[in-house]
LUMBAKOL-838358 format. One line per field, with one value per residue: residue number from 1; residue in three letters; x, y, z of N, C-alpha, C, CB in turn. Coordinates in pm, whole numbers. Glycine has a CB too. Layout:
N
i [NUM, ...]
aa [ALA, ...]
neast [X, ...]
nnorth [Y, ...]
nup [Z, ...]
caeast [X, ...]
canorth [Y, ...]
caup [Z, ...]
ceast [X, ...]
cnorth [Y, ...]
cup [Z, ...]
cbeast [X, ...]
cbnorth [Y, ...]
cbup [Z, ...]
***
This chain:
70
i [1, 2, 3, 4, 5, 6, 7, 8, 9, 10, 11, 12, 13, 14, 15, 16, 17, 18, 19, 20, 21, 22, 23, 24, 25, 26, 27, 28, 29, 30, 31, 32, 33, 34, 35, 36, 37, 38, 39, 40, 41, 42, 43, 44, 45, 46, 47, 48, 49, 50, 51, 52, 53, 54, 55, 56, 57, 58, 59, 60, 61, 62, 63, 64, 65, 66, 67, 68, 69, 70]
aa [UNK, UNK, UNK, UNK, UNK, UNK, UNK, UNK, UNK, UNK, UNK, UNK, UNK, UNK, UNK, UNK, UNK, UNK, UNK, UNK, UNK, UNK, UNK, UNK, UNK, UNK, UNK, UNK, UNK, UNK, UNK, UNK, UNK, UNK, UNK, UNK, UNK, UNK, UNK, UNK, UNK, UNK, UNK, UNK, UNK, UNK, UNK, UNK, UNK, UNK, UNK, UNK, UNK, UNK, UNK, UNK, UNK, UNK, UNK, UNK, UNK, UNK, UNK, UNK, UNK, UNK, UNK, UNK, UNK, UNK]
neast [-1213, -863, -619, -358, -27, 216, 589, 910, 1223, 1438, 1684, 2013, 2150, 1877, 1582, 1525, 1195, 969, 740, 424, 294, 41, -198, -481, -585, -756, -1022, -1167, -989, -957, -668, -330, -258, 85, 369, 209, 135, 293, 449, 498, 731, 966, 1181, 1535, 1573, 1370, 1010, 623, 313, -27, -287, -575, -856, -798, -711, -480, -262, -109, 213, 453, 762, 884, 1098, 1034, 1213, 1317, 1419, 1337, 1125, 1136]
nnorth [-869, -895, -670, -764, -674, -582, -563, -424, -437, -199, -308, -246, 7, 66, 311, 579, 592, 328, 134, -90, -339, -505, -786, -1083, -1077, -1153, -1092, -999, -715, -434, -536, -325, -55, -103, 102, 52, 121, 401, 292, 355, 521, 360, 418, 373, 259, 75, 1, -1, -159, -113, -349, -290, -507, -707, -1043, -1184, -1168, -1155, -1009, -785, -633, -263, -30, 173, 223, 35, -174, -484, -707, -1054]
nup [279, 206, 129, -152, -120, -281, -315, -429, -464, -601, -852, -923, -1158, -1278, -1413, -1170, -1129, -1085, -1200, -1256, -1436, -1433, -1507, -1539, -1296, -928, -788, -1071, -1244, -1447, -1701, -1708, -1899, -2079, -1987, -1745, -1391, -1236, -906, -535, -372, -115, 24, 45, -209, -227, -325, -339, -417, -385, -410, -402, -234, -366, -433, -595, -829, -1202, -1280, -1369, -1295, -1419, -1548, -1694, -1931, -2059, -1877, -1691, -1515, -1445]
caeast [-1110, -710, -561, -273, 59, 334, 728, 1006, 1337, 1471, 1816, 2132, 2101, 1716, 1582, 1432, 1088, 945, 622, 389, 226, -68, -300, -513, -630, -867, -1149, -1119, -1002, -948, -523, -286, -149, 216, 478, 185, 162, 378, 478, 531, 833, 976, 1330, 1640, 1522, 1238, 863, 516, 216, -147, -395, -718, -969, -770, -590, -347, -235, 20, 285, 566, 794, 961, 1133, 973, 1319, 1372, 1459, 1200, 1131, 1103]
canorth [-924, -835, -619, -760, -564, -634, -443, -480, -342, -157, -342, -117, 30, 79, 470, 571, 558, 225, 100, -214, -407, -658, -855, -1182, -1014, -1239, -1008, -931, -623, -456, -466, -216, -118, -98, -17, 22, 201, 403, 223, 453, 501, 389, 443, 281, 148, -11, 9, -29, -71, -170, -385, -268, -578, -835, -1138, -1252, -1083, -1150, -860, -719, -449, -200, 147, 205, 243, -113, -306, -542, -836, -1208]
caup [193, 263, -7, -199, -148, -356, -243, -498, -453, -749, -926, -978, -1306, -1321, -1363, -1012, -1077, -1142, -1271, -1266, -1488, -1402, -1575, -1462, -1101, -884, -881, -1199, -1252, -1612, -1671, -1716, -2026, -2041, -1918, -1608, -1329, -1095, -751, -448, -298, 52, 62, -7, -364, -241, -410, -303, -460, -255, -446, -306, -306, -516, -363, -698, -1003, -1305, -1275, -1400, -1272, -1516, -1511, -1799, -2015, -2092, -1757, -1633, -1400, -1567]
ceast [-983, -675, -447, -158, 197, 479, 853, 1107, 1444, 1610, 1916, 2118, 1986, 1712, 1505, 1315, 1037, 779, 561, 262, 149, -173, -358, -521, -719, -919, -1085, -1129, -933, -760, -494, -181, -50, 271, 347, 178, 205, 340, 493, 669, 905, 1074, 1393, 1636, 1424, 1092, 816, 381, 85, -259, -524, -834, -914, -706, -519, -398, -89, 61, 429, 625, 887, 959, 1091, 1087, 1372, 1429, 1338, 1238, 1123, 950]
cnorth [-841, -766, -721, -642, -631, -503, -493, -331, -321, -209, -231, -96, 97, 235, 476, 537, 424, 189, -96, -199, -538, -680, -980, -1159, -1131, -1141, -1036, -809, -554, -436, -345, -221, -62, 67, 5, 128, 286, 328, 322, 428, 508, 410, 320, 194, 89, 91, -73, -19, -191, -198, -425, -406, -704, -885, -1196, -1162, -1134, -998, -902, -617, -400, -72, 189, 254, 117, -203, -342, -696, -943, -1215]
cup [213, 114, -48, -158, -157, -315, -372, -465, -580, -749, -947, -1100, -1380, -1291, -1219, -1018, -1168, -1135, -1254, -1290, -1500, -1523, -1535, -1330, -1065, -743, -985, -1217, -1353, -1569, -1751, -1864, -2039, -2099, -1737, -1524, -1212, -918, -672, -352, -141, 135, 48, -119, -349, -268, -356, -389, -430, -351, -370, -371, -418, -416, -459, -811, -1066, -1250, -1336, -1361, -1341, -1490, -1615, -1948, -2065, -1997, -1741, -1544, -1491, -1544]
cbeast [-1156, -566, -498, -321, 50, 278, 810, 956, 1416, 1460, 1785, 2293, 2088, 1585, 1491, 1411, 997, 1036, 673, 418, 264, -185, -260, -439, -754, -806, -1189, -1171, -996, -1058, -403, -225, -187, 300, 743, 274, 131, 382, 607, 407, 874, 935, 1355, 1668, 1609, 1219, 844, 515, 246, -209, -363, -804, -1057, -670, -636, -342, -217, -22, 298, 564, 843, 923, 1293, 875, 1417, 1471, 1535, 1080, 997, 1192]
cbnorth [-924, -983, -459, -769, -446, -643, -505, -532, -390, 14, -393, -143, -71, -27, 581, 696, 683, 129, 150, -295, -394, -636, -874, -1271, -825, -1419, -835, -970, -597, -297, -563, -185, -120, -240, 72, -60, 203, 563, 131, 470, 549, 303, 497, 206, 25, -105, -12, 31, -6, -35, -459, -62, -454, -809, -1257, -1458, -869, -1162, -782, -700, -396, -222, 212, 320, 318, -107, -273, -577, -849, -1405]
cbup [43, 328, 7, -305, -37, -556, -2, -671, -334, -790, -1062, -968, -1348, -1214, -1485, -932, -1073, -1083, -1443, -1164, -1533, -1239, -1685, -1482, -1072, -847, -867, -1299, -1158, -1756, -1701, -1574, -2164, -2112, -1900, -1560, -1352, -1073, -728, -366, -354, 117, 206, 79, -416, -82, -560, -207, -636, -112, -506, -346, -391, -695, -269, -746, -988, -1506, -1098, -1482, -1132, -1644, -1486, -1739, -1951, -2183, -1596, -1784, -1277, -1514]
***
């Protein structure tokens, strides 16, 4: 089975380190409770983070200060 790997590139404004929040995985796998948890960073504002074993998840990404994704 292929991991999941989700990349978001952080908005002007947002604090550096950013965060994500899933729920509804396929596995099922228990979610995360907010604001989530850290992404890894790959330069130039962009975020990584490697869902081992899941192919879909709800998410959200947040700097954990009050910005977030829709």
């Amino acid at each position: 089975m292929a991991d999941l790997i989700v990349h978001f590139k952080k908005p002007r404004g947002w604090q550096d380190t950013l965060k994500l929040h899933y729920w509804n995985t396929a596995p099922v796998l228990s979610s995360t409770t907010w604001p989530g948890l850290p992404m890894t960073a790959e330069g130039n504002d962009w975020f990584v983070y490697r869902f081992e074993g899941i192919t879909a998840a709800s998410i959200v990404f947040n700097d954990g200060a009050g910005q977030q994704s829709a």
